[in-house]
C-alpha positions in Angstrom: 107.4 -26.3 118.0 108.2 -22.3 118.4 108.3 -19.5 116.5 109.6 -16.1 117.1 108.3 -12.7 115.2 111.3 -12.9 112.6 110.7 -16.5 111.4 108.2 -18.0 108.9 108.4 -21.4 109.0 107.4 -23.3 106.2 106.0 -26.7 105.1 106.5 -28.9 102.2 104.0 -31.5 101.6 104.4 -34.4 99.1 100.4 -34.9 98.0 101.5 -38.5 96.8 100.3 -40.2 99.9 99.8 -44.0 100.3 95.5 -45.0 101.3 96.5 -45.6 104.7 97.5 -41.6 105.6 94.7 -40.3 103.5 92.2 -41.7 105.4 93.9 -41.0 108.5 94.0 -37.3 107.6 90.6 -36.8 106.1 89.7 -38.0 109.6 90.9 -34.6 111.0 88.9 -32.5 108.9 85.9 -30.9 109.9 82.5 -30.8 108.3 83.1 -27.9 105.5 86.1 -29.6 104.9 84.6 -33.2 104.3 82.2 -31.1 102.2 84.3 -29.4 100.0 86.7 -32.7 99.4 83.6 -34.8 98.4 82.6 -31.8 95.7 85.5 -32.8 93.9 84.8 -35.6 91.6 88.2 -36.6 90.4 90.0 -39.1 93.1 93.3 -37.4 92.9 92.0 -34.6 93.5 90.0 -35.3 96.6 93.5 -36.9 97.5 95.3 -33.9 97.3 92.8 -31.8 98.7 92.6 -34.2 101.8 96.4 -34.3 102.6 97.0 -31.1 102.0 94.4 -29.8 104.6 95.3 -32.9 106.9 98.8 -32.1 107.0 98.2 -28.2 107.6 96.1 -29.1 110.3 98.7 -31.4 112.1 101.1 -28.6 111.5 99.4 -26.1 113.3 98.5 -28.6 115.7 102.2 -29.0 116.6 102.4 -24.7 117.3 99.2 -24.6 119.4 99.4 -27.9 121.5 95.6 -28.7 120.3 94.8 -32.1 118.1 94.4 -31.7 114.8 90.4 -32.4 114.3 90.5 -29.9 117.2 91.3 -26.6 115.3 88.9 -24.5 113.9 89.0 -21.4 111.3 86.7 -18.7 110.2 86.6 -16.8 106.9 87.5 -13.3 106.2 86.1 -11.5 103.6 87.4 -13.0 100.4 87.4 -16.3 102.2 90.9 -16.2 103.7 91.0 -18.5 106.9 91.9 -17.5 110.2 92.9 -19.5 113.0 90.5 -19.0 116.2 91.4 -19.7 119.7 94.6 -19.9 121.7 97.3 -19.3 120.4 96.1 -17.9 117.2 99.3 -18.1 115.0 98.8 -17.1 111.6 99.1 -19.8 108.4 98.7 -20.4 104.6 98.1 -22.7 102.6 99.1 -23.3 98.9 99.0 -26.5 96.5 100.2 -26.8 92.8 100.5 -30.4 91.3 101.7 -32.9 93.9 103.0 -30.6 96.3 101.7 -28.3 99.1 103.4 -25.7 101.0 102.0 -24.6 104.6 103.4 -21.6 106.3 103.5 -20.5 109.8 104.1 -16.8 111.4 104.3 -16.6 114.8 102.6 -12.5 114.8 102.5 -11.2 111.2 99.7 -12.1 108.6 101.4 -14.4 106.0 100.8 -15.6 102.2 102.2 -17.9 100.4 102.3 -19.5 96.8 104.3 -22.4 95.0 103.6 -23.0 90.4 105.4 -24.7 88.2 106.2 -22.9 85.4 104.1 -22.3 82.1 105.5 -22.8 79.1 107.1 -19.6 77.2 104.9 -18.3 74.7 101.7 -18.9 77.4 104.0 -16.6 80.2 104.6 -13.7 77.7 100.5 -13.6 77.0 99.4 -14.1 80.9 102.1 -11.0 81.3 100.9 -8.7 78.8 97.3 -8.9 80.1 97.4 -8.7 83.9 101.2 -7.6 84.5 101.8 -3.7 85.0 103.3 -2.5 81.9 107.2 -2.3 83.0 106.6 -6.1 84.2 105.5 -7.7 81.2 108.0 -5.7 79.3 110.2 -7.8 81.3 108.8 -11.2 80.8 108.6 -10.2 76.9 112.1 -9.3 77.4 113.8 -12.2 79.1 115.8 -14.8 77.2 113.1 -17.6 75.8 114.2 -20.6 78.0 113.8 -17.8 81.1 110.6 -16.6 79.9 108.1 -19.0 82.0 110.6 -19.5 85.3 110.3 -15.5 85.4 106.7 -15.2 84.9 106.2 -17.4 87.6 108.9 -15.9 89.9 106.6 -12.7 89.5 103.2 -14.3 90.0 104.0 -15.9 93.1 105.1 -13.0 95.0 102.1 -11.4 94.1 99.8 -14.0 95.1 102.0 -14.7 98.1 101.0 -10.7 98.8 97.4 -11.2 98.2 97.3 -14.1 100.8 98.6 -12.2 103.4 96.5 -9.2 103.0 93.3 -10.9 102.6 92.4 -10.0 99.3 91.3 -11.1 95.7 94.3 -12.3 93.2 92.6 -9.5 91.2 93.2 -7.1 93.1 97.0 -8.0 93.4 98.1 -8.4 90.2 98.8 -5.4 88.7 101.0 -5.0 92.5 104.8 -4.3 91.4 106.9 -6.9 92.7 109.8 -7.1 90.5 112.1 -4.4 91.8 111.5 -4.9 95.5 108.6 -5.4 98.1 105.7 -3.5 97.6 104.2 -1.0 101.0 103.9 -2.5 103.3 104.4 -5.9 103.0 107.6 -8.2 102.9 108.2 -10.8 100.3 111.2 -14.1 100.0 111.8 -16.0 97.4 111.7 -19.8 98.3 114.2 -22.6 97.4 113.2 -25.7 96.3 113.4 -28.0 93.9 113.9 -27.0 90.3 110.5 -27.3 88.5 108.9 -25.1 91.1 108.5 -22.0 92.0 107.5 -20.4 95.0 107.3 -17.0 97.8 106.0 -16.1 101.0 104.8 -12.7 102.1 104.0 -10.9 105.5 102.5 -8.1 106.7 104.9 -4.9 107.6 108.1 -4.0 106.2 110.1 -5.8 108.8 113.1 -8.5 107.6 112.2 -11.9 108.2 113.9 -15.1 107.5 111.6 -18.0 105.8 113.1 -22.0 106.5 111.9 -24.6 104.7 111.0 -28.0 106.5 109.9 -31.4 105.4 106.4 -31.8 106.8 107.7 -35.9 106.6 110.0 -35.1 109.3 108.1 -34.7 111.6 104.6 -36.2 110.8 104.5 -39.4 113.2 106.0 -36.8 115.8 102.6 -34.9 116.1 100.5 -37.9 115.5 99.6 -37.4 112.2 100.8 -40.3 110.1 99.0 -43.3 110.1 
């Protein structure tokens, strides 16, 4: 698979996967990994924290030409990962629910972020307390059955944002997003289906265009399903 500069690819990952590809996968994850899937006590969750990281992993495997078990990261300062050795392409992960999204950038550092949408009345209070003023006044504002799908339009281009840059979700949510993209960084909206919500964000104020694949597609393609 290629990329060029103006292109973020990214991945949607149905977390509802059969015994037979979770253990496959959690066989490409390395120790820290292992380690942090095992912390979590509920078996869906270790599920969903095993394919997701399995299937990024086979993704990126299918950019750099490496196996999948073969691909390391480090951590930056607030713990975002970043790819080491050849070709170093840049990624994210995100998981709400059942699904994950992984993106790609061939150059740029990228975020992104997928919710599903709170309910109302919680999207109004989560606005008022970490949204800059003239966004909450818009949550507050919005028709009531638009309330929640707004809210979380807003909150995942700022995460999205915060992702790319390397930073804390603290740090990025009083960032104003609703009118445009904020300096120095680029934000889309992503399509998919209706109860979620979702953005990705790069470095630089450059256009880019963000596709949409089905990691599904192309699974047995790179090995990665068993």
């Amino acid at each position: 698979m290629e990329l060029t500069g103006d292109t973020v690819d990214v991945w949607r990952v149905d977390l509802r996967a059969p015994p037979a590809t979770v253990r496959f996968l959690e066989r490409t994850l390395d120790g820290d990994e292992r380690e942090r899937m095992h912390r979590r006590g509920d078996p869906s969750l270790r599920r969903r924290y095993t394919v997701a990281h399995g299937a990024k992993r086979c993704v990126v495997a299918g950019y750099t030409g490496a196996a999948p078990a073969e691909l390391r990261w480090r951590r930056g300062r607030y713990g975002k990962p970043e790819l080491c050795g050849r070709r170093p392409v840049r990624t994210s992960l995100t998981h709400a629910g059942d699904l994950a999204l992984v993106a790609v950038s061939a150059v740029r550092d990228v975020g992104v972020d997928v919710e599903q949408p709170r309910d109302a009345e919680t999207a109004v209070r989560l606005a008022d307390r970490y949204f800059p003023a003239a966004e909450a006044r818009l949550v507050r504002g919005a028709e009531p059955a638009d309330r929640a799908a707004l809210f979380a339009r807003l909150w995942t281009r700022k995460e999205a944002c915060v992702k790319a840059t390397g930073g804390k979700l603290a740090h990025g949510l009083r960032l104003p997003v609703a009118a445009g993209d904020p300096p120095l960084l680029t934000v889309r909206d992503l399509s998919l289906p209706a109860r979620w919500v979702a953005a990705v964000a790069l470095r630089g104020d450059a256009p880019f265009t963000a596709v949409v694949h089905d990691w599904a597609e192309i699974a047995s393609t790179v090995g990665c399903q068993a």
